[in-house]
LOGUVO-113249 format. One line per field, with one value per residue (C-alpha): x, y, z; residue number from 1. Coordinates in Angstrom, 2 decimals, always signed. Example, Ala and Ser with C-alpha at 12.3 -4.5 7.8 and 13.67 -1.06 7.14 Angstrom:
# residues 2
east <- (+12.30  +13.67)
north <- (-4.50  -1.06)
up <- (+7.80  +7.14)
tinu <- (1  2)
//
This chain:
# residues 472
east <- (+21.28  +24.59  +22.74  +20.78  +23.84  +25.56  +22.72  +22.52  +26.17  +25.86  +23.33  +24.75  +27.99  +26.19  +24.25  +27.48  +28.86  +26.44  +26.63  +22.92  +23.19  +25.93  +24.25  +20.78  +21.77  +24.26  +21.82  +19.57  +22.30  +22.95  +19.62  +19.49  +22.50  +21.31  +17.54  +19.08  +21.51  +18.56  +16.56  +19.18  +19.87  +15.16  +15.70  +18.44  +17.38  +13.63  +14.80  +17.05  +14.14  +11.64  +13.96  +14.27  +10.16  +9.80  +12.40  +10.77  +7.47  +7.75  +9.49  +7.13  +4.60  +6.85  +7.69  +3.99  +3.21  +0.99  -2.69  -5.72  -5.47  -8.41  -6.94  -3.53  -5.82  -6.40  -3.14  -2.26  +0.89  +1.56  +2.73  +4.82  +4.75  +8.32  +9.48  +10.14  +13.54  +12.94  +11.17  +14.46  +13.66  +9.75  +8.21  +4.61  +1.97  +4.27  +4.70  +0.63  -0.73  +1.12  +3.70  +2.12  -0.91  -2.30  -3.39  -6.22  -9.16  -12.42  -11.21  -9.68  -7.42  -5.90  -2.32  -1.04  +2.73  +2.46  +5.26  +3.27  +1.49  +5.18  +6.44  +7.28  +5.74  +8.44  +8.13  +5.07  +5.15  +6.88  +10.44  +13.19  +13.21  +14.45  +10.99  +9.89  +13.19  +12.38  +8.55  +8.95  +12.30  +13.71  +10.64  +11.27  +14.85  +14.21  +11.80  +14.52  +16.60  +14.11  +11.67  +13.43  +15.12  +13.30  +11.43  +15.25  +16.67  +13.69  +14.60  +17.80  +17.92  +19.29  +16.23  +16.36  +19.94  +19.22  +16.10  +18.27  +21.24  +17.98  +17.74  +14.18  +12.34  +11.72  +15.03  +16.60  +13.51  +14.88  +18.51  +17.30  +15.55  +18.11  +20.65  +18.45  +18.56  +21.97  +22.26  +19.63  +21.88  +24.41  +22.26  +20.70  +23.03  +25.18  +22.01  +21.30  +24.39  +24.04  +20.70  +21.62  +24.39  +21.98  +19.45  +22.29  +22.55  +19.06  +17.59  +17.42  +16.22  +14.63  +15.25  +17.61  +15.97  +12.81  +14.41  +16.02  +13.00  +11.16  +13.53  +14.02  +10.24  +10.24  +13.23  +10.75  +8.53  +10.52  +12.26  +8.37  +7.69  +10.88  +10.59  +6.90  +8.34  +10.71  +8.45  +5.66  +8.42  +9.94  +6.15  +4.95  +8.55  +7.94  +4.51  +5.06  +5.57  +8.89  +11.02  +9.38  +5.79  +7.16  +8.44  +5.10  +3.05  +5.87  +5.54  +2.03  +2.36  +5.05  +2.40  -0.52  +0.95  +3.03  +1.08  -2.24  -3.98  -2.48  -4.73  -7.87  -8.02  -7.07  -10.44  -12.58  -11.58  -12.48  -15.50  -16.79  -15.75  -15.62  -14.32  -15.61  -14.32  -13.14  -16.42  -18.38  -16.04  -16.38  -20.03  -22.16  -19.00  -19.23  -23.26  -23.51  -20.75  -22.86  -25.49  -24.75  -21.88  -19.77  -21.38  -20.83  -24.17  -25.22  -28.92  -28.44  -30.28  -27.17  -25.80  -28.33  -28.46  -24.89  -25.53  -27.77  -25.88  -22.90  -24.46  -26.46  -22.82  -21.45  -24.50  -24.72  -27.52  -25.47  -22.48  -20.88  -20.63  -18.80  -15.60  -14.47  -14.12  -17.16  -15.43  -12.51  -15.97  -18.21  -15.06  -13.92  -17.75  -17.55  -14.51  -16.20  -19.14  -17.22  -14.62  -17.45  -18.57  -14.40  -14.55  -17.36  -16.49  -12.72  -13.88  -15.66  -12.99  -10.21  -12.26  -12.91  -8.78  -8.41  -11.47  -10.16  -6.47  -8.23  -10.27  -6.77  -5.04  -7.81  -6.46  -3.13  -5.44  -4.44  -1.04  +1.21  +2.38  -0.31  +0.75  +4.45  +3.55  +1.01  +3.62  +6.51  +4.70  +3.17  +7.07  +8.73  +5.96  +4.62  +1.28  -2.57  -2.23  +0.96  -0.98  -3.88  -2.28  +0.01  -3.09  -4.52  -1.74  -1.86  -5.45  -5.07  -2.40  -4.52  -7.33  -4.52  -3.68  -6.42  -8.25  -4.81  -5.67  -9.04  -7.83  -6.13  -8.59  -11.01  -8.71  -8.42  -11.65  -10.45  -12.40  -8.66  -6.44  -3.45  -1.07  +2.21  +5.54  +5.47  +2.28  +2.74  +6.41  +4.51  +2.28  +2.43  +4.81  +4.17  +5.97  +4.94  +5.51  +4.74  +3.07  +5.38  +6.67  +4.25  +1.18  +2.71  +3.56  -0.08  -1.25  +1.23  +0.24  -2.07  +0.30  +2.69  +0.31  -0.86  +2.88  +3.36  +0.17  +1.80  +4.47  +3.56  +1.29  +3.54  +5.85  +3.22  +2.33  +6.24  +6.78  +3.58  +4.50  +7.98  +6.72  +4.56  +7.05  +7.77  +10.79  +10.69)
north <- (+85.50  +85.50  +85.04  +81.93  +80.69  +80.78  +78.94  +76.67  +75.49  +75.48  +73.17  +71.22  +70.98  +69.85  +67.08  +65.64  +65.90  +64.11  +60.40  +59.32  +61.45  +59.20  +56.59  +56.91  +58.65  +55.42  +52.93  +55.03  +54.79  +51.14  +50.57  +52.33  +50.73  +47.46  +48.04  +49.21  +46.15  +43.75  +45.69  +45.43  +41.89  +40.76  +42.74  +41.49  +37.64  +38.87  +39.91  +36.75  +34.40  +36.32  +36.43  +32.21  +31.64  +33.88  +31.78  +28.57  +29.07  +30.28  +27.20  +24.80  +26.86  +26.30  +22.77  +21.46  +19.42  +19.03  +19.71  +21.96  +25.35  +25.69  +22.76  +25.31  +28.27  +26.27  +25.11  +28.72  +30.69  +33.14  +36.42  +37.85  +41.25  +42.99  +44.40  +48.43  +49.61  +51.96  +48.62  +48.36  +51.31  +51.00  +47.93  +48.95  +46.01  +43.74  +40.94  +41.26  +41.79  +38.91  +38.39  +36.68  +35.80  +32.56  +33.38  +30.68  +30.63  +31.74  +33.16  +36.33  +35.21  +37.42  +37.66  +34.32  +33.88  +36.34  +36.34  +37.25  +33.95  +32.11  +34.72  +33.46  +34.48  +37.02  +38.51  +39.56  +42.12  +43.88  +44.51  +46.71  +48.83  +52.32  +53.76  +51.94  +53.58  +57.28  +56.70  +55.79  +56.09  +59.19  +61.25  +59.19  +60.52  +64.67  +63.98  +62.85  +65.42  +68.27  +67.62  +70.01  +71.84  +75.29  +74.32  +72.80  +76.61  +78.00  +75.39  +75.54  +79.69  +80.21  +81.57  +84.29  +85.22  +85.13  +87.23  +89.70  +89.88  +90.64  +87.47  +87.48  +84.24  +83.45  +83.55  +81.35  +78.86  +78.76  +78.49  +75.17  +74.03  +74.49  +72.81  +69.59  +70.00  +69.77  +67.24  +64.65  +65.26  +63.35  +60.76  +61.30  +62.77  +59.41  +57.27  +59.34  +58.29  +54.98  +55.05  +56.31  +54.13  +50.92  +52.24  +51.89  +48.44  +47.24  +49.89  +47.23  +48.47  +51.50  +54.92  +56.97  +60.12  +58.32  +57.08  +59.57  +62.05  +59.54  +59.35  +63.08  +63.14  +60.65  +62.80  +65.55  +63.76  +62.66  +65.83  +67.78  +64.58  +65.12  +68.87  +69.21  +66.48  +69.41  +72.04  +70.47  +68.85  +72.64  +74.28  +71.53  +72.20  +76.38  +75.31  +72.54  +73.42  +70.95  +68.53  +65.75  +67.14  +68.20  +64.38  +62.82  +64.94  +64.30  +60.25  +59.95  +62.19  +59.64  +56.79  +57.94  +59.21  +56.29  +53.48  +53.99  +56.32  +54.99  +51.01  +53.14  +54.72  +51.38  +49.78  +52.43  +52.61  +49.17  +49.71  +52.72  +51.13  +47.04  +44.98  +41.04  +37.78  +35.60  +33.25  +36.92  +37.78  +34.67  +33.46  +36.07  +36.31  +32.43  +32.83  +35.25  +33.31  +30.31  +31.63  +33.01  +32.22  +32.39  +29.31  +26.76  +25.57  +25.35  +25.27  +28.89  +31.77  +33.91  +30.93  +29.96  +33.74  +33.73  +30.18  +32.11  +35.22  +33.71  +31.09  +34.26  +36.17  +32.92  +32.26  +28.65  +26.92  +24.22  +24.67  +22.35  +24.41  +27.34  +27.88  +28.24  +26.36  +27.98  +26.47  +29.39  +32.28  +30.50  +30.27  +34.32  +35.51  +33.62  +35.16  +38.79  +38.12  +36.79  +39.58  +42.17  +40.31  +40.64  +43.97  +44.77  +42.64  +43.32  +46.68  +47.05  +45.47  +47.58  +50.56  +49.18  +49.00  +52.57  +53.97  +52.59  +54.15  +57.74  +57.00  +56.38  +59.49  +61.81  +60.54  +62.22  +65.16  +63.62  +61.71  +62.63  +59.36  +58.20  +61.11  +60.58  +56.33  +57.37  +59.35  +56.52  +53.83  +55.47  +56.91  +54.00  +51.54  +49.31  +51.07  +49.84  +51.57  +49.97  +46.55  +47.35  +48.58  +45.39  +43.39  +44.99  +44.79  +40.67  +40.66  +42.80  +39.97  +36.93  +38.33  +39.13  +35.53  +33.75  +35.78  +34.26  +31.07  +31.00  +32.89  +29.87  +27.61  +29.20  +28.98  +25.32  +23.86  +19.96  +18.48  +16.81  +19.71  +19.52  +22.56  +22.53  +24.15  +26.76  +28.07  +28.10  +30.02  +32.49  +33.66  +36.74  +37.22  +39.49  +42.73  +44.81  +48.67  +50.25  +53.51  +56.49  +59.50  +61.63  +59.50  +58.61  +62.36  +63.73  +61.01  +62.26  +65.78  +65.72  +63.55  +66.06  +68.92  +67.54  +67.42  +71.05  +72.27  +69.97  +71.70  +75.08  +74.47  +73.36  +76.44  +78.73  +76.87  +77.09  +80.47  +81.27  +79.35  +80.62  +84.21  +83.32  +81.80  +82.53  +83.52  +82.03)
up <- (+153.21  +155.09  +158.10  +157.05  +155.81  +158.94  +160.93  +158.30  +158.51  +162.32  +162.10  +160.08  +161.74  +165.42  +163.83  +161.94  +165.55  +166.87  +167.05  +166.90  +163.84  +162.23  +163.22  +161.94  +158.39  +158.28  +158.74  +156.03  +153.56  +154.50  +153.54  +150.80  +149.02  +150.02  +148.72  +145.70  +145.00  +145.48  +143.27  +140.52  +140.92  +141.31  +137.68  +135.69  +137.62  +136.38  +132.48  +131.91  +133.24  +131.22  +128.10  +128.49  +129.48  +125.78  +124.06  +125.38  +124.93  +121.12  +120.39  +122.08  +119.36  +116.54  +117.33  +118.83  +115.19  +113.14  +113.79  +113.03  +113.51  +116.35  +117.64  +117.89  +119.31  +122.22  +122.66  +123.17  +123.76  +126.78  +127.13  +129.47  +131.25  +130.86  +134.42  +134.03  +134.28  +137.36  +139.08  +140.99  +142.76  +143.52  +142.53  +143.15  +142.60  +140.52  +143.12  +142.81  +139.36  +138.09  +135.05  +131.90  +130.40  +128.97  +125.50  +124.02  +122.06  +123.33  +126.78  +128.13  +131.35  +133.85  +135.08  +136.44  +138.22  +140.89  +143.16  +146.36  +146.31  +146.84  +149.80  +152.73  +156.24  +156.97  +153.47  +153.96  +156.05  +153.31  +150.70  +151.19  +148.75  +147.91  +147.70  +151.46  +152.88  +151.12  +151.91  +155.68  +157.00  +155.83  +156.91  +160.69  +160.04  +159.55  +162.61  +164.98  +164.04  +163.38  +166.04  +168.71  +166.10  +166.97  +170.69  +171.97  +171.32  +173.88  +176.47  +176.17  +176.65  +173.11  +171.85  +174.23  +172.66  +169.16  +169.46  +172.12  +168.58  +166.49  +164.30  +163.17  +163.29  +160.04  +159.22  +161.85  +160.99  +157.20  +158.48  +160.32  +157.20  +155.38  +158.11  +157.97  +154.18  +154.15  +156.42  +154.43  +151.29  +152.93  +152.60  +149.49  +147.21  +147.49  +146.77  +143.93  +142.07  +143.17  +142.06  +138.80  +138.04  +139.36  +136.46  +133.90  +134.68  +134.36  +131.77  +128.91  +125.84  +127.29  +126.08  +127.88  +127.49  +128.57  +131.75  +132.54  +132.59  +134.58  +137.21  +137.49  +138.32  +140.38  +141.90  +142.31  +143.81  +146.81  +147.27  +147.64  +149.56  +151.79  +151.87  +153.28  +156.09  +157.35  +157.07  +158.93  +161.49  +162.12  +162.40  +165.34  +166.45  +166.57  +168.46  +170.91  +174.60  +174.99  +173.16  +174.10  +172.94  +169.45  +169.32  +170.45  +168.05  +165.34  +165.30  +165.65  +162.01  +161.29  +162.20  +160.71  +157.64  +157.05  +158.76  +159.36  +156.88  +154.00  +155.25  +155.87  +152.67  +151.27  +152.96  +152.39  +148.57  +148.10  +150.37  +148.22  +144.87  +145.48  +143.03  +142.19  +143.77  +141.13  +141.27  +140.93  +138.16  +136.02  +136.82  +134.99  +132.22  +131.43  +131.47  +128.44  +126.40  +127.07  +124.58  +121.00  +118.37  +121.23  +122.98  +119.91  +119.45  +115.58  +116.24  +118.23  +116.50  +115.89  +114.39  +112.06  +110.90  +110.34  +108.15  +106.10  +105.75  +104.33  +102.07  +100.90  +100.38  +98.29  +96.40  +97.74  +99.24  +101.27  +103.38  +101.42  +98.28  +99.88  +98.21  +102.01  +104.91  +106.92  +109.78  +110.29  +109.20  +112.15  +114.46  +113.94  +114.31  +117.94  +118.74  +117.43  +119.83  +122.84  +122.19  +123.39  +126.43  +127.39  +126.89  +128.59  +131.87  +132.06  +131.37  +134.24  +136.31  +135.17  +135.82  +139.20  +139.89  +138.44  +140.39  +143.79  +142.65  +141.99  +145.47  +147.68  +146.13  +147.53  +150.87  +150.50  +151.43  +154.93  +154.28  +151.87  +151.46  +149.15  +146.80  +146.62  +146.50  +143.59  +141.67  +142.26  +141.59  +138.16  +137.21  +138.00  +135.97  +138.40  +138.86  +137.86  +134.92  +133.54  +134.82  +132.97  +129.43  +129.59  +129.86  +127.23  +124.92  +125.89  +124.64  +121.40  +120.69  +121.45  +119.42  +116.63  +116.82  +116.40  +113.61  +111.88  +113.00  +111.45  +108.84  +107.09  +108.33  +106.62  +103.72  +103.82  +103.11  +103.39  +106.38  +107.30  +107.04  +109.45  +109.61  +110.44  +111.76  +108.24  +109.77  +113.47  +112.48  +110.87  +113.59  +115.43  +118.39  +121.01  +121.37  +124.07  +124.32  +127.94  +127.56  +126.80  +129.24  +127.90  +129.06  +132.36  +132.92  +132.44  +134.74  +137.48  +137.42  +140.12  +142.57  +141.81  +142.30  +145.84  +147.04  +146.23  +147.57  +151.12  +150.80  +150.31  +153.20  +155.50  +154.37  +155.32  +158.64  +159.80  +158.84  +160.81  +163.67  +163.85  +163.63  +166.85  +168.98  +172.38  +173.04  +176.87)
tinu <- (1  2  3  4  5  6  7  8  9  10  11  12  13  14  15  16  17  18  19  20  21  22  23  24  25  26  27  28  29  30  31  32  33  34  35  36  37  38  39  40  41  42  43  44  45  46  47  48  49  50  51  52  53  54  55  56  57  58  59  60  61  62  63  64  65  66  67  68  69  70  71  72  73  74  75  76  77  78  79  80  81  82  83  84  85  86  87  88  89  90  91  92  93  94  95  96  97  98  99  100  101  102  103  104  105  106  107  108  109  110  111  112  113  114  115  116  117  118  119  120  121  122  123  124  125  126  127  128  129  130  131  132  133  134  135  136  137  138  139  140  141  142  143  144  145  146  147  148  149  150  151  152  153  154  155  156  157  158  159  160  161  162  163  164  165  166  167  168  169  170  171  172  173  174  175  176  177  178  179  180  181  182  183  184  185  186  187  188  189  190  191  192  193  194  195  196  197  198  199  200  201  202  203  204  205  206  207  208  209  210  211  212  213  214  215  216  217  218  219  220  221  222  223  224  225  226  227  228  229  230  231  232  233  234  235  236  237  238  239  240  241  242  243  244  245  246  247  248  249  250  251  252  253  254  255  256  257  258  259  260  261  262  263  264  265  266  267  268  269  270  271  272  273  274  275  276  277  278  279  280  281  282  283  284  285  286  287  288  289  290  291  292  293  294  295  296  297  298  299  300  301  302  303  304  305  306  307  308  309  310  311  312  313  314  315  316  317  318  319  320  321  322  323  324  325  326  327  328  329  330  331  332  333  334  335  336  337  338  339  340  341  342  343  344  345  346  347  348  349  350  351  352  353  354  355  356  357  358  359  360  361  362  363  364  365  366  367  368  369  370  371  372  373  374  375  376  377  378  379  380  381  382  383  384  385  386  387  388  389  390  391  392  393  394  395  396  397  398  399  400  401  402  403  404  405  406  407  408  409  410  411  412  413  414  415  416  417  418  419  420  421  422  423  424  425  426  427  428  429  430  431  432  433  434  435  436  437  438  439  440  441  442  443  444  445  446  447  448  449  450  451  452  453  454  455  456  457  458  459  460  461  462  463  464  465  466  467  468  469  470  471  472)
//
């Protein structure tokens, strides 16, 4: 242990003596701080904005006057997606999958607001943020200074030294790990507390506990992520003829782990599993809601059934003798029917998103990117998933809303009821709960799992490599 000790601090005393060293982990940090202080400041701009859109829109409801209750339905209210505490860290899809919902009568909407749609040309080609600089630049990092970590002691006659003094391979490969390890906490040790103090700022009304477990997986995640980087940059290192070969081999990794695998298994995800346009979406959606209760017309089969059922329930033979306004009963039962077209469509397209998620983390097979972005994204609550349970959570609420709406409708049989602010004050109001650790921990498992199995890979592969390495 001594041993690996004492390579380890040698290594780690030449690269803080070297300049390009400084230099590079500098700029990392740089980067880090300053993803991190924009990621506080996009949240606590994002909460106060959403807090004021919430405050707004309920008293627009409260306040909209007097009219009938379906006419109300329609009018609508919106709800808005809360942004996750660790979003200031990773924020996934959010500038995609959009921020609130329009919630009316007779129609499921998607996410509207999404902040991609107002980026500018240079924004496009992508945010700083912490998880972009752990994700790509790091691992670019440990390859500058790992790449001739093992091959530079061959050409530079060292090797020949250390082998002559009896240090066995393996040993003086895990001294270098360990070196680099030490030297990347420089980096990363500092960002961790300024990550952890930037998560006090923004974590709202989240539970600490919660948070904190979160981020200490997400934690995990990178350091696997990081980990499997030096192992596989120290085994091409053991293997590679020269410096500069170790370095070629290392950045097309770099390039096709970071750059190019993770847009191939983005296209071929949506190739194997495709999901709608909007016209393909909404036509055959809008065609079965145009027949049925859902579709309005009186002289429909389902509604003259319904007619009869009812007057049957009441004893009545005219619509007019109900002792309720069959108005609010004919209204719900279209809501009931167009309620299971919804589910059924949006079904198929939320399935579709989570299908082409499952379909891109098979590719971290190849790049362990996609594993460590699957896991961040999913921690940090800016995944599909979180996308799709916030959208459901909108929908339960509209549905919740208007079977209160035609609830007192229904109550109200005169043909010239008007309600008023008493009843619009005493509708619902949307209170949306993100799904807890538990879930989100079961569903990072196998991220998790494929960054081990990486790592313990790339272990094997350097220990292997190092055990074969010639000495001259």
């Amino acid at each position: 242990m001594d041993l690996i000790l004492t390579i380890a601090r040698k290594e780690l005393r030449e690269m803080i003596r070297d300049r390009r060293f400084r230099w590079c982990a500098g700029v990392c940090l740089v980067l880090l701080f300053a993803a991190l202080v924009t990621g506080v400041v996009h949240q606590r701009r994002y909460a106060a904005e959403r807090e004021l859109a919430e405050r707004l829109d309920r008293q627009t409801w409260v306040e909209q006057g007097e009219k009938d209750p379906h006419t109300a339905a329609h009018y609508g209210v919106h709800a808005s997606r809360p942004s996750s505490p660790l979003a200031f860290a990773d924020r996934g899809i959010d500038a995609y999958a959009g921020q609130a919902v329009w919630l009316e009568a007779h129609a499921q909407n998607l996410a509207h607001d999404r902040p991609a749609e107002d980026r500018t040309a240079l924004q496009r080609f992508g945010e700083l943020t912490a998880a972009a600089v752990l994700q790509l630049l790091l691992p670019l990092l440990i390859v500058f200074l790992a790449a001739d970590a093992l091959v530079g002691e061959r050409e530079r006659g060292t090797l020949r030294q250390l082998a002559s003094l009896g240090v066995p391979p393996g040993r003086l490969a895990l001294g270098k790990a360990l070196g680099v390890a030490l030297a990347l906490a420089l980096v990363l040790v500092p960002a961790a507390v300024l990550g952890g103090a930037a998560l006090m700022l923004v974590r709202g009304d989240g539970a600490a506990s919660d948070l904190a477990a979160r981020m200490a997986l997400m934690t995990l995640a990178y350091v696997l992520y990081l980990a499997a980087f030096v192992a596989v940059t120290l085994a091409v290192s053991a293997r590679a003829p020269s410096s500069r070969t170790a370095l070629v081999v290392l950045l097309a990794f770099w390039i096709g782990n970071g750059l190019m695998l993770p847009r191939v298994f983005a296209d071929l995800s949506e190739r194997i599993q495709p999901t709608p346009s909007a016209s393909a979406f909404w036509a055959p959606l809008r065609e079965q809601l145009a027949t049925g209760l859902a579709s309005h017309n009186p002289n429909d089969p389902e509604a003259v059934k319904l007619k009869a059922q009812v007057l049957k329930q009441y004893g009545v033979e005219r619509v007019e003798d109900l002792p309720i306004n069959y108005a609010g009963i004919k209204l719900q039962a279209g809501e009931d029917v167009g309620n299971q077209v919804f589910d059924r469509e949006f079904g198929r397209l939320w399935g579709a998103y989570e299908r082409q998620a499952d379909l891109q983390l098979l590719g971290a097979i190849a790049a362990p990117l996609l594993a460590v972005r699957s896991a961040s994204m999913g921690l940090a609550g800016t995944d599909v998933h979180h996308h799709v349970h916030f959208a459901t959570a909108a929908e339960a609420h509209r549905r919740a809303l208007q079977r209160f709406l035609n609830a007192d409708l229904t109550r109200n049989r005169d043909p010239s009821y008007m309600a008023g602010r008493d009843l619009w004050a005493q509708a619902p109001v949307f209170a949306y709960s993100a799904p807890g650790l538990a879930d989100v921990a079961r569903r990072q498992l196998l991220p998790l799992a494929v960054l081990a199995a990486w790592l313990l890979v790339a272990v094997a592969a350097a220990a292997r490599s190092a055990s074969q390495m010639k000495v001259v």
